[in-house]
TIMIRO-279588 format. One line per 10 residues: number of its first residue (from 0); for each residue x, y, z of N, C-alpha, C. Coordinates in pm, whole numbers, plus 50000, padded with zeros to 5 digits. Last residue first. Layout:
BEGIN
NUM = X,Y,Z,X,Y,Z,X,Y,Z | ...
end
This chain:
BEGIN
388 = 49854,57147,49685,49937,57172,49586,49858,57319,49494 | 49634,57075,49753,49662,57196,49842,49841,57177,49765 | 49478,56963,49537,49405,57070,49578,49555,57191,49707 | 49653,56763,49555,49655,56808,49433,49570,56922,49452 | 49589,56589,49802,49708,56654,49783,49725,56749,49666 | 49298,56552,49739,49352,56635,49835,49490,56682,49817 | 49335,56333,49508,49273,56454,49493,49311,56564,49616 | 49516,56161,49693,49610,56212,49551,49515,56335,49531 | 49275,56082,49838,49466,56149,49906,49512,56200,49760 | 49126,55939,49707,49113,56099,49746,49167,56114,49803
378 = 49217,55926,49348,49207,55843,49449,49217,55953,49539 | 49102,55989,49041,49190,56009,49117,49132,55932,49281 | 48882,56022,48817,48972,55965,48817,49155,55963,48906 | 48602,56054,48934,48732,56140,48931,48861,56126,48830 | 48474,55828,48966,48421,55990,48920,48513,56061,48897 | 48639,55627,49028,48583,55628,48924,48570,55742,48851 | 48749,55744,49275,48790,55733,49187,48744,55689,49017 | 48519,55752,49425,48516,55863,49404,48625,55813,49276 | 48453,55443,49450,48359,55550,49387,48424,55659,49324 | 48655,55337,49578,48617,55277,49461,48543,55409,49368
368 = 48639,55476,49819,48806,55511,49755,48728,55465,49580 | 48400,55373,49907,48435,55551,49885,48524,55558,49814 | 48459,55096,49925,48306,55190,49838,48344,55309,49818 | 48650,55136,50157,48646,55049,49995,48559,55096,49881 | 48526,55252,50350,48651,55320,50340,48658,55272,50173 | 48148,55272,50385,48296,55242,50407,48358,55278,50341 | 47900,55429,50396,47935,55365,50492,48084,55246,50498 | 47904,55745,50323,47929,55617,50255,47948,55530,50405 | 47787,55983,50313,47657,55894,50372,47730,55727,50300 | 47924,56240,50408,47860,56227,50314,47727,56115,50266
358 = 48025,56148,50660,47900,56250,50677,47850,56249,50552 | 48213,55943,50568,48118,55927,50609,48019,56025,50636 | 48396,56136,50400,48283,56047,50306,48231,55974,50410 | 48489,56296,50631,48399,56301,50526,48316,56267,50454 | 48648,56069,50731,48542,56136,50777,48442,56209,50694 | 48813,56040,50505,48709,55909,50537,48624,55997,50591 | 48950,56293,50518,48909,56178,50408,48802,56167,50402 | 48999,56434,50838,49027,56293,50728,48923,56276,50643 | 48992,56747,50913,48925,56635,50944,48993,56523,50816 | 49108,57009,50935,49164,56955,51012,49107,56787,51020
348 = 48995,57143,50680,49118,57102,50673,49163,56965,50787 | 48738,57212,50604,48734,57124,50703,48876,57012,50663 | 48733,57465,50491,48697,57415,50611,48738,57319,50682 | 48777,57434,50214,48931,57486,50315,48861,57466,50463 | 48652,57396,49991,48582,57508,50057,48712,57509,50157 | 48766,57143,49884,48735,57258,49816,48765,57384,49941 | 48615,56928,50036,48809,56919,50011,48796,57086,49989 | 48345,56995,50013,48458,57024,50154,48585,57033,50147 | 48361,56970,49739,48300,57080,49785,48368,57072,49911 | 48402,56661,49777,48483,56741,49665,48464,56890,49730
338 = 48162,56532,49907,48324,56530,50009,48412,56605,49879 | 47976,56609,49705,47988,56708,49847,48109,56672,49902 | 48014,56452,49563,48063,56606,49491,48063,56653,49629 | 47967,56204,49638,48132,56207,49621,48132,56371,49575 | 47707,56197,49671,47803,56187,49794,47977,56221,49778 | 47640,56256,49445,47595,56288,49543,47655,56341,49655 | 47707,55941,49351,47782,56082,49305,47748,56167,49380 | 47563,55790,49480,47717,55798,49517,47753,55913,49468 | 47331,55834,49346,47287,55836,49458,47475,55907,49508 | 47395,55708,49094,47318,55839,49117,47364,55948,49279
328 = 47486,55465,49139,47594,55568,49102,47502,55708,49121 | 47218,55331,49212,47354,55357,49305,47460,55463,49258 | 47065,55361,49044,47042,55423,49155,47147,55436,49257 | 47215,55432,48726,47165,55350,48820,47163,55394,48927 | 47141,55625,48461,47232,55619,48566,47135,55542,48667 | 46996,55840,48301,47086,55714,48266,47251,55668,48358 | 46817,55993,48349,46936,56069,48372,47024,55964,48340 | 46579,55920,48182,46637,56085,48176,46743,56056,48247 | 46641,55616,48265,46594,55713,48117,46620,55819,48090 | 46685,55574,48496,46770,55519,48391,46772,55607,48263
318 = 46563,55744,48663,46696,55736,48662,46768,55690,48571 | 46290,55735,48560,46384,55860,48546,46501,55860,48579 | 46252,55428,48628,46267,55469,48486,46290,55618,48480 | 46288,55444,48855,46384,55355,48853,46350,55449,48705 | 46034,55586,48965,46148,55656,48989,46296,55572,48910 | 45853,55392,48908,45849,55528,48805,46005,55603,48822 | 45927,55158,49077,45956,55155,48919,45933,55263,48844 | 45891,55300,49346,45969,55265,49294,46027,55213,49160 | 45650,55563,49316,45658,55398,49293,45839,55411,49270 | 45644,55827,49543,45620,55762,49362,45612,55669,49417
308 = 45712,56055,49648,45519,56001,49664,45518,55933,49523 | 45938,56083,49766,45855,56142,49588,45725,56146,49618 | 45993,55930,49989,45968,56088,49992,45907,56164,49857 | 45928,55663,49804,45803,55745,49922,45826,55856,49950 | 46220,55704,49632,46002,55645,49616,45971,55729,49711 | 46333,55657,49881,46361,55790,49806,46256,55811,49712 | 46290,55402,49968,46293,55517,50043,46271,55647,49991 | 46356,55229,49700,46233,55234,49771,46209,55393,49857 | 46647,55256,49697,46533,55341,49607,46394,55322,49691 | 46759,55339,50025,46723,55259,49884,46624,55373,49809
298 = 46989,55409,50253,46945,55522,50127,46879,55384,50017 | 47190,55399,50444,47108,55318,50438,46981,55314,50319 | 47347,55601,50484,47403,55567,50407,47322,55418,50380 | 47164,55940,50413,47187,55822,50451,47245,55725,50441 | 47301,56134,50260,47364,56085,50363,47330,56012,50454 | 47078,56187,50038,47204,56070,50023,47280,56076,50140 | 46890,56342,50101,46899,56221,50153,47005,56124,50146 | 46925,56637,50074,47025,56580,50107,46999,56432,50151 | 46752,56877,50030,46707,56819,50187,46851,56657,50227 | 46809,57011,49818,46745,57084,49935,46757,56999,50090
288 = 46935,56833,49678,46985,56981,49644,46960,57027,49816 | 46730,56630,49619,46843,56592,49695,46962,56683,49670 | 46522,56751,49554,46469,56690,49689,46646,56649,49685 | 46563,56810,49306,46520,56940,49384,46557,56853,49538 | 46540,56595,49154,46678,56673,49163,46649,56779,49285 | 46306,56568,49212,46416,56468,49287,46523,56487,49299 | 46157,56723,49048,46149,56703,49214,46248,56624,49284 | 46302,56679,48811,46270,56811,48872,46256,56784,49023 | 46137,56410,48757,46267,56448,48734,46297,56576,48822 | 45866,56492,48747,45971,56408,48838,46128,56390,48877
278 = 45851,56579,48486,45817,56659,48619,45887,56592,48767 | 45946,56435,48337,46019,56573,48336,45986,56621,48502 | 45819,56249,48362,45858,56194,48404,45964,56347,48386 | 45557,56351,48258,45552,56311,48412,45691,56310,48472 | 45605,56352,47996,45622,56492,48060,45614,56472,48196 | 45647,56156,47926,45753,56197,47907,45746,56347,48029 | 45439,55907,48151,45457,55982,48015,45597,56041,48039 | 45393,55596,48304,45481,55740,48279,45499,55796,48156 | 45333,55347,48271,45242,55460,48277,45259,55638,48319 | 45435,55131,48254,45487,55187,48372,45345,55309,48376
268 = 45506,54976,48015,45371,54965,48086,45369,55034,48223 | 45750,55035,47890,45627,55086,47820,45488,55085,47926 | 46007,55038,47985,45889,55109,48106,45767,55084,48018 | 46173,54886,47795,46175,54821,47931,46019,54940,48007 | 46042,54812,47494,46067,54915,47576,46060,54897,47744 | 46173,54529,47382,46068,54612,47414,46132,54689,47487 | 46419,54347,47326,46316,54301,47249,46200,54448,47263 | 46594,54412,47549,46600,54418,47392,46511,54445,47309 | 46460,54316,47792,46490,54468,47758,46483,54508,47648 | 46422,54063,47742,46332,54113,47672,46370,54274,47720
258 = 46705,54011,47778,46645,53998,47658,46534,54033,47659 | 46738,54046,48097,46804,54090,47946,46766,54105,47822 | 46424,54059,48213,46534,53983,48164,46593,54075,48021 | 46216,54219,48442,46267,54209,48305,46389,54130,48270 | 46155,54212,48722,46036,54172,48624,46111,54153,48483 | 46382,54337,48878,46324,54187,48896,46235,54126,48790 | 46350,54572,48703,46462,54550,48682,46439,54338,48709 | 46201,54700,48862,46146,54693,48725,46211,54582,48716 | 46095,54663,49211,46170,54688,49119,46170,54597,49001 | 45904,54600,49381,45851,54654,49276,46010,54729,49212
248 = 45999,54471,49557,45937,54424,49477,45905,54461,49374 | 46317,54540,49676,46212,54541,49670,46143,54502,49536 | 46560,54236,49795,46480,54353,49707,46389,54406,49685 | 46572,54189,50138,46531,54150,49996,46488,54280,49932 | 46918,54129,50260,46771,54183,50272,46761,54171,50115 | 47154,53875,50392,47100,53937,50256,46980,54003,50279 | 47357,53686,50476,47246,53779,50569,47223,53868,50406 | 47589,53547,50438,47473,53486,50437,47349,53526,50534 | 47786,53728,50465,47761,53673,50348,47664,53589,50341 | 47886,53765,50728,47757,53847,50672,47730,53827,50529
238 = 48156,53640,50793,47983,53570,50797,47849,53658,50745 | 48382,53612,50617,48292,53724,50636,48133,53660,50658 | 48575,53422,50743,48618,53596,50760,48499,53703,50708 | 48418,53232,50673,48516,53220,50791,48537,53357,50803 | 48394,53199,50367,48314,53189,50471,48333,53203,50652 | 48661,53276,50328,48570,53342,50297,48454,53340,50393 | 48791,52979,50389,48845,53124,50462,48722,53244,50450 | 48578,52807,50225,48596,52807,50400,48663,52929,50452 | 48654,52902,49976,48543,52890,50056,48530,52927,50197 | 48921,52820,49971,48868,53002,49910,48747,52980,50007
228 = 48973,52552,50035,49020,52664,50096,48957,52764,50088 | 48804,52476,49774,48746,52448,49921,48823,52497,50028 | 48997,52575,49611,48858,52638,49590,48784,52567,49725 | 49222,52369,49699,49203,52498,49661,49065,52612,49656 | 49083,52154,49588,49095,52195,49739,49105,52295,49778 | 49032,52188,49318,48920,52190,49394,48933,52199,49544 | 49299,52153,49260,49199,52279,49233,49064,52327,49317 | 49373,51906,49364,49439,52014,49377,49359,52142,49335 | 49229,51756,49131,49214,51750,49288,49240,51862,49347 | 49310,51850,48858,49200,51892,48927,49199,51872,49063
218 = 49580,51714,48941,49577,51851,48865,49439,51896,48965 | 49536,51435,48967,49549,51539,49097,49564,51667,49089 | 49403,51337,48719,49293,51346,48829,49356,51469,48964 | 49648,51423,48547,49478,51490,48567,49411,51469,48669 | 49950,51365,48543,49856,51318,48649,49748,51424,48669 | 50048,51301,48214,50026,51395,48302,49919,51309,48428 | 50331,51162,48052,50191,51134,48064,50186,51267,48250 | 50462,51303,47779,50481,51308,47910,50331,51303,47947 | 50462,51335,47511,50569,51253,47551,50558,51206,47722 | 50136,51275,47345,50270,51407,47425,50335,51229,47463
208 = 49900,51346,47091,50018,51281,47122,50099,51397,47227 | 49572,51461,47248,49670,51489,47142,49783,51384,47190 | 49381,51363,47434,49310,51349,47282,49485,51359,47219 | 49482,51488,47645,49528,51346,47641,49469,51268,47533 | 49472,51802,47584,49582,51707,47582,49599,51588,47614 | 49198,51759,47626,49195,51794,47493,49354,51733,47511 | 49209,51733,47944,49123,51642,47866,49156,51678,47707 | 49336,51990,47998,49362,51799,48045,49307,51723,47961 | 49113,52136,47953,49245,52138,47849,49356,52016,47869 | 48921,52065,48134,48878,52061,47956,49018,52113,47901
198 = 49008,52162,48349,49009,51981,48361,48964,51960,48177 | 49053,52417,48281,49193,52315,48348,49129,52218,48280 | 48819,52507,48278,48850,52476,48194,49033,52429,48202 | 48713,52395,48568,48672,52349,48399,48763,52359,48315 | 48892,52596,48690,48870,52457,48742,48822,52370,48619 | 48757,52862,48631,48885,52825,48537,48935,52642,48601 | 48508,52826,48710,48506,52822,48591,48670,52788,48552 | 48590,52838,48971,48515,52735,48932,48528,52697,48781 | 48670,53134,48994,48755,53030,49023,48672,52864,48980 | 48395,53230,48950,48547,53283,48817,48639,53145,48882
188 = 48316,53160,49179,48264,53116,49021,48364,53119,48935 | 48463,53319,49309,48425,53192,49369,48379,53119,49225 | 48391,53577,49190,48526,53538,49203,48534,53365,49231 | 48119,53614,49283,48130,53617,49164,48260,53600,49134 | 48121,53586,49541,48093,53479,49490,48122,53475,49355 | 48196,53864,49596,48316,53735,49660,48236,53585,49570 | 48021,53987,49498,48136,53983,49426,48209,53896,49465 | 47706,54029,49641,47814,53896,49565,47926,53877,49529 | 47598,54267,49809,47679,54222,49713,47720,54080,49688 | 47470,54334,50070,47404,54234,49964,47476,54206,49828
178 = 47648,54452,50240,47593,54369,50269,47532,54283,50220 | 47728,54678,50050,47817,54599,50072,47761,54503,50163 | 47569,54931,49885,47581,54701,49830,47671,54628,49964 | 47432,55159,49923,47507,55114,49962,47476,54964,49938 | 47166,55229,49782,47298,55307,49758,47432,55272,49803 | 46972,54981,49573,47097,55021,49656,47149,55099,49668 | 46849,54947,49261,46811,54917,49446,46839,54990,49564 | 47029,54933,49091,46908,54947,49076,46787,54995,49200 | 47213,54726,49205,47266,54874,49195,47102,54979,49136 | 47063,54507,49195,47090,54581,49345,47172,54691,49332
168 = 47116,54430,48915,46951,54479,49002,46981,54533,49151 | 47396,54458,48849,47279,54523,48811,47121,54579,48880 | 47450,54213,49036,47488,54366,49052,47392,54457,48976 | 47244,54010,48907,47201,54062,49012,47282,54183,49077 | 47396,53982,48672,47271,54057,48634,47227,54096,48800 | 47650,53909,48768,47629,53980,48699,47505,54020,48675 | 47503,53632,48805,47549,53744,48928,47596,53872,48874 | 47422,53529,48573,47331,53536,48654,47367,53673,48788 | 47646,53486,48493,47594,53577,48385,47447,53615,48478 | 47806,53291,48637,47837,53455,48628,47780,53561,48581
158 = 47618,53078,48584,47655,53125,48754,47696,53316,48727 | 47654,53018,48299,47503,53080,48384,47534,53161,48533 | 47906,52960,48347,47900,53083,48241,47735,53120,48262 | 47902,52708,48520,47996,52835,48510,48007,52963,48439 | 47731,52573,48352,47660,52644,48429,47758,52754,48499 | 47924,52494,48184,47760,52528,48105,47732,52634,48226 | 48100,52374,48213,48134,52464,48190,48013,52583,48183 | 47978,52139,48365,48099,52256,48425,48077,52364,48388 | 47855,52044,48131,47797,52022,48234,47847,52178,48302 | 48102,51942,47999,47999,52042,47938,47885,52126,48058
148 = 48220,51767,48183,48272,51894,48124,48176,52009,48073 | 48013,51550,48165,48074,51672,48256,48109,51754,48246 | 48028,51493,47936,47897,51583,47991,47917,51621,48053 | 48258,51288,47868,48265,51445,47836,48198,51539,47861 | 48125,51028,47970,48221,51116,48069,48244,51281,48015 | 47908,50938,47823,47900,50954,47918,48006,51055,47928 | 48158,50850,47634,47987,50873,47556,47993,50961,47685 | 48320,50651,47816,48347,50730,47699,48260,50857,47644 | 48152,50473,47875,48173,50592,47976,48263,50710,47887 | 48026,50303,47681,47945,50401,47759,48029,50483,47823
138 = 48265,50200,47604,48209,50262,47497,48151,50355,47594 | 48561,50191,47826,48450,50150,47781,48373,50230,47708 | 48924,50192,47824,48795,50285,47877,48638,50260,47784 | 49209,50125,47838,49130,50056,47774,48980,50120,47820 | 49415,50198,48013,49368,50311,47887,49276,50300,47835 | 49484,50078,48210,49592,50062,48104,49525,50151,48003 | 49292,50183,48401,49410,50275,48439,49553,50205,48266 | 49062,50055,48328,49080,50223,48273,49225,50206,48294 | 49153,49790,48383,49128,49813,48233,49103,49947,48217 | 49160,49827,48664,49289,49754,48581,49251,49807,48431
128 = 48889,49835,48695,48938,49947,48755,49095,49964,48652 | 48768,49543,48658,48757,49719,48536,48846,49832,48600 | 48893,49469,48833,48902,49416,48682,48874,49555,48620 | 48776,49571,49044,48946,49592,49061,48964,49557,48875 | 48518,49468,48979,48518,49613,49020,48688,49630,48980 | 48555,49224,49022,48459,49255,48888,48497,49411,48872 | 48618,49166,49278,48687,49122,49176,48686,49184,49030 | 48346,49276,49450,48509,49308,49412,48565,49328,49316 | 48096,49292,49151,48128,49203,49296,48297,49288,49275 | 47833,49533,49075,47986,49449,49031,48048,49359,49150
118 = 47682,49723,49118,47632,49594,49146,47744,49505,49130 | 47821,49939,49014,47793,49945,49202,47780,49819,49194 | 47782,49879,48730,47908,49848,48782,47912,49925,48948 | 47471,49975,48703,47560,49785,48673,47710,49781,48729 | 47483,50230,48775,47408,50131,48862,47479,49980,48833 | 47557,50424,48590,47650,50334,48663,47623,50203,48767 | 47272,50508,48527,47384,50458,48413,47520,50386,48452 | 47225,50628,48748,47154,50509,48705,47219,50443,48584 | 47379,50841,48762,47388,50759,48873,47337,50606,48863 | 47331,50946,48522,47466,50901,48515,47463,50783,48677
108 = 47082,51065,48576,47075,50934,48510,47206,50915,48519 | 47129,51239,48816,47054,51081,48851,47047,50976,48729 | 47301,51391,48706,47348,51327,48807,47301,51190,48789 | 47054,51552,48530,47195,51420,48476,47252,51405,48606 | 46858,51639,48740,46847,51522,48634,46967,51460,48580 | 46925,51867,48889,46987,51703,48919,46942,51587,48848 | 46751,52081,48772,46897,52048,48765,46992,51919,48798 | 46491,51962,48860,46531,51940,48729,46687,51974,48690 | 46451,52091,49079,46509,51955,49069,46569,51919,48915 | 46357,52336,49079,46503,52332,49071,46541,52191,49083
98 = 46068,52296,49008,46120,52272,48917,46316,52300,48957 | 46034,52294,49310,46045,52169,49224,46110,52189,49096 | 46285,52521,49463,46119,52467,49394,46108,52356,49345 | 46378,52677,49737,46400,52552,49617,46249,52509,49579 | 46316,52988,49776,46326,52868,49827,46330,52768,49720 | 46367,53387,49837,46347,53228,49752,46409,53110,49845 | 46429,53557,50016,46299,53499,50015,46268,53390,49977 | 46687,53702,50012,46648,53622,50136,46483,53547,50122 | 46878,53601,49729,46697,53641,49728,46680,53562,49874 | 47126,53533,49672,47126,53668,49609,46950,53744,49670
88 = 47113,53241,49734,47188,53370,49837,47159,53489,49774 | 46949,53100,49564,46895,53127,49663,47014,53246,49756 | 47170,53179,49346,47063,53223,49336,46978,53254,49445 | 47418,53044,49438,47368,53155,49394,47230,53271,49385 | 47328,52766,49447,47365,52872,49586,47384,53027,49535 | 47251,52736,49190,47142,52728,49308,47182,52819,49416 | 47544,52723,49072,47435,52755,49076,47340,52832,49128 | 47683,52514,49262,47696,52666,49263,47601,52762,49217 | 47511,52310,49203,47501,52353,49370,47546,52495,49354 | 47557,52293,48913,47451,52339,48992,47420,52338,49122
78 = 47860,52195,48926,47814,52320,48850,47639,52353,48941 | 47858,52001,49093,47946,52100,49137,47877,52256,49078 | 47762,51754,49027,47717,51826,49086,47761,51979,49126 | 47870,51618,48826,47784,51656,48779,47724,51756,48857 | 48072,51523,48993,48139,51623,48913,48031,51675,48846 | 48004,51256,49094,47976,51434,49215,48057,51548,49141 | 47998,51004,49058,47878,51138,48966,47874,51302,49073 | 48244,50916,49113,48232,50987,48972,48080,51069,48962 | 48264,50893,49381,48280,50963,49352,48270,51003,49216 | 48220,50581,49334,48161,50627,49451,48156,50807,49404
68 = 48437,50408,49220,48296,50456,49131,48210,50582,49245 | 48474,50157,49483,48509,50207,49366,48413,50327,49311 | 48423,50025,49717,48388,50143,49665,48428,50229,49581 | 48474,49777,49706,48363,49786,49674,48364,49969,49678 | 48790,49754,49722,48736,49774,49603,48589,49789,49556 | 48995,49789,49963,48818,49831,49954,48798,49801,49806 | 49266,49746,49862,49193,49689,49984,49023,49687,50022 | 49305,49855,49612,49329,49709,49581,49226,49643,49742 | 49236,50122,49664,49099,50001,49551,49184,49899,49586 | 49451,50239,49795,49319,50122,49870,49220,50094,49799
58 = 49667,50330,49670,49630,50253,49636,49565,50143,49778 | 49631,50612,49753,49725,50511,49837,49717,50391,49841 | 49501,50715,49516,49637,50773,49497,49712,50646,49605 | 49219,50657,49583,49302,50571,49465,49425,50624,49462 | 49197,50802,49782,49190,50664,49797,49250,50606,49683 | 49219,51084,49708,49315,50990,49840,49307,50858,49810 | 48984,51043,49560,49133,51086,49516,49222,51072,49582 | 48844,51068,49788,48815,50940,49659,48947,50945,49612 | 48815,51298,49890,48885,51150,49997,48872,51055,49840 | 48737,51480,49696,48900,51474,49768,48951,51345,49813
48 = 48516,51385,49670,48566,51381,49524,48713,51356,49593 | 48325,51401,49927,48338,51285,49904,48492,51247,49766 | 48411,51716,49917,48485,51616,50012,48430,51471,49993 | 48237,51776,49780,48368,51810,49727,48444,51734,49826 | 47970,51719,49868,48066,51712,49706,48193,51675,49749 | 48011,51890,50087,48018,51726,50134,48021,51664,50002 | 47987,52152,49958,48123,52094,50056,48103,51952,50025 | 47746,52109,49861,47824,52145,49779,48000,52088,49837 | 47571,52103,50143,47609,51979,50017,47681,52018,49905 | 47673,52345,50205,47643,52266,50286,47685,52109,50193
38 = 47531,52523,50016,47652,52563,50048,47747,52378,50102 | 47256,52420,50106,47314,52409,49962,47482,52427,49928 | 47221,52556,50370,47246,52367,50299,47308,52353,50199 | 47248,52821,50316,47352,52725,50417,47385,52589,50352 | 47000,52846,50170,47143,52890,50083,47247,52807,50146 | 46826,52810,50362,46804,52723,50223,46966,52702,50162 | 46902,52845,50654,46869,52901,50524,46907,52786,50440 | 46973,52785,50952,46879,52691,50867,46846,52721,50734 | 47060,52980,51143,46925,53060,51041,46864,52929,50974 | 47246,52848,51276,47092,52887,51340,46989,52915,51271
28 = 47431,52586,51153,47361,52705,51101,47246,52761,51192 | 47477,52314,51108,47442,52340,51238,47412,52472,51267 | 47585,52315,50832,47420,52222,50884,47372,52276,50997 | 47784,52470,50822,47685,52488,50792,47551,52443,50812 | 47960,52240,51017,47897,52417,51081,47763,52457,50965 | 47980,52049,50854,47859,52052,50969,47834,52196,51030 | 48065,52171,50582,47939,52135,50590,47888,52098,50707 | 48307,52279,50714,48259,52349,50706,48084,52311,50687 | 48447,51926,50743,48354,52063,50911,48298,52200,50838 | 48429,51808,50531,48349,51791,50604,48327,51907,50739
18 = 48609,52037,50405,48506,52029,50379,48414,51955,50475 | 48886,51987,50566,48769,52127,50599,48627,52109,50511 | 48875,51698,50484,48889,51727,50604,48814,51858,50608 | 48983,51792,50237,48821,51686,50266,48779,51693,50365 | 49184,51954,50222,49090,51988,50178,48921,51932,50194 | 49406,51751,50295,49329,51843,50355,49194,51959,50333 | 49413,51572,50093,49333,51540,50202,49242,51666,50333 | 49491,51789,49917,49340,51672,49865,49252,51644,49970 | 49730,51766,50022,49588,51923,50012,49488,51892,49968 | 49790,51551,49948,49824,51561,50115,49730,51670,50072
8 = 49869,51536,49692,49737,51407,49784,49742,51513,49930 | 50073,51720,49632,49915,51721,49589,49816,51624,49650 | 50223,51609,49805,50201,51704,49857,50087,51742,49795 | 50280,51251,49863,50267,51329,49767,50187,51486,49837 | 50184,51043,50075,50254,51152,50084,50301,51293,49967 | 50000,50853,50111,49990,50938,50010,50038,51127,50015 | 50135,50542,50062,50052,50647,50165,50067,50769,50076 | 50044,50290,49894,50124,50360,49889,50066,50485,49983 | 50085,49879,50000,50000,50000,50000,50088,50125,50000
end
């Protein structure tokens, strides 16, 4: 028997290891959210795939051989737990529906497509095990095994295109994101996705002639522990990643998909004329001249609705339409001309920065430096120093 001192087996292992305790802390979760579990069985994935990869690296198919196979359909799973966890984390409201079963349809037929070789006795099991590892790889799994990949890649490019649309709708929403943002997930994905396409350029180089046979299964192993590190530290250093408030309802933005933006006039049924929406326009510019709500730094559209005496979707379509600008940059600019006007005015020499852009209504140091430099194109020590230059 070979122990599996190899330093790629050894982060394999360790990697199975934090997966099983991050999935019981998650199970053991007070809130019980939908998103936890899912998080939850995504780990206990990834830690059945790690210890499997231990197991055939210290050669124990020759000692267990009934559990061979154990780990091949948990590559089907990876792409739609991320998925799902997406989705249910982006909406404190949603809950798994039936139709989200329909994502575990190929699992269950690949699970049922392997059903004859679970039933395999030992012997029967170590025999075929002998016939992949000389190369010899059966018609069906052949057929079978590239869906994964597709599988991977498929929903790695839904996962991002999905969180990407939800910055959109909570900048729509939001003056401040940093409690309901995603971006750590939307990196978590980006790291998923390049995990695919590793294990899909492994896979295209063992289609081509090379001189040098490569070890794929611990390539990927190694990736995925990796990405079950990212997790667990993440999840570990920012628990407010699974506290989300919900959007409001009557934002447009929830009702329309990309494509039918395209297709139609995203407000046609809003019932805002041009001239309503002049007139509105006018009051809102007026209402945050005169009375300054952007220093809340708790500031939604909803809120800024009811001092109008609007709807949140009339007000969403004068922001986009007449002033073409999302409620968050609206709102931030706001905030970033008045901490400009103080740099300015020489008052308030003796105070920091930051202080500022907190009376202005940012509630952190990252959002403010991000913002103002956008607007600016300067970072606001370099703008201050360049004012008293």
């Amino acid at each position: 028997m070979r122990l599996p001192s190899d330093w790629i087996q050894l982060a394999a292992a360790a990697g199975a290891v934090q997966g099983v305790l991050l999935a019981a802390v998650l199970v053991a979760h007070q809130s019980k959210r939908t998103a936890n579990r899912l998080l939850a069985a995504l780990m206990a994935s990834f830690t059945i795939y790690l210890a499997m990869a231990v197991f055939y690296s210290a050669g124990l198919m020759r000692v267990y051989p009934h559990f061979f196979g154990i780990s091949y359909p948990t590559t089907w799973l990876f792409g739609p737990l991320v998925y799902l966890y997406a989705v249910i984390a982006s909406d404190v409201d949603r809950r798994l529906h039936a139709r989200d079963l329909l994502h575990f349809v190929p699992v269950i037929l690949v699970v049922a497509a392997a059903l004859p070789v679970y039933l395999m006795s030992g012997p029967e099991k170590l025999a075929l095990f002998d016939r992949l590892q000389a190369g010899d790889v059966p018609r069906p799994i052949r057929i079978v095994d590239p869906t994964k990949y597709l599988s991977g890649v498929a929903y790695s490019v839904a996962t991002v295109a999905f969180l990407r649309q939800h910055r959109r709708r909570i900048e729509n929403s939001y003056s401040t994101t940093e409690r309901i943002n995603l971006r750590w997930l939307l990196r978590l994905s980006g790291a998923a996705a390049a995990i695919w396409v590793l294990a899909v350029s492994i896979r295209i180089a063992d289609i081509l002639p090379h001189d040098v046979q490569r070890n794929n299964d611990d390539l990927v192993a190694l990736a995925i522990a990796l990405l079950v590190y990212a997790i667990g530290y993440m999840g570990l250093r920012q628990p407010e990643i699974h506290r989300y408030d919900a959007l409001p309802s009557d934002s447009p933005t929830e009702r329309t998909s990309p494509l039918l933006e395209q297709a139609e006039p995203r407000y046609e049924r809003s019932g805002l004329n041009d001239v309503e929406a002049a007139r509105l326009k006018a009051r809102l510019l007026a209402l945050m001249a005169e009375e300054h709500p952007y220093r809340d730094p708790d500031l939604t559209l909803s809120d800024l609705a009811e001092r109008l005496d609007t709807t949140p979707h009339k007000l969403s379509q004068v922001l986009n339409g007449e002033l073409a600008q999302t409620f968050y940059d609206f709102v931030n600019s706001y905030r970033v001309d008045e901490v400009r006007r103080r740099l300015v005015d020489g008052k308030s020499e003796h105070l920091k920065v930051l202080a500022l852009a907190m009376d202005a209504g940012f509630s952190s140091k990252s959002t403010f430096n991000e913002v103002f430099k956008k607007l600016t194109g300067q970072t606001p020590s370099t703008y201050r120093k360049a004012l008293a230059g």
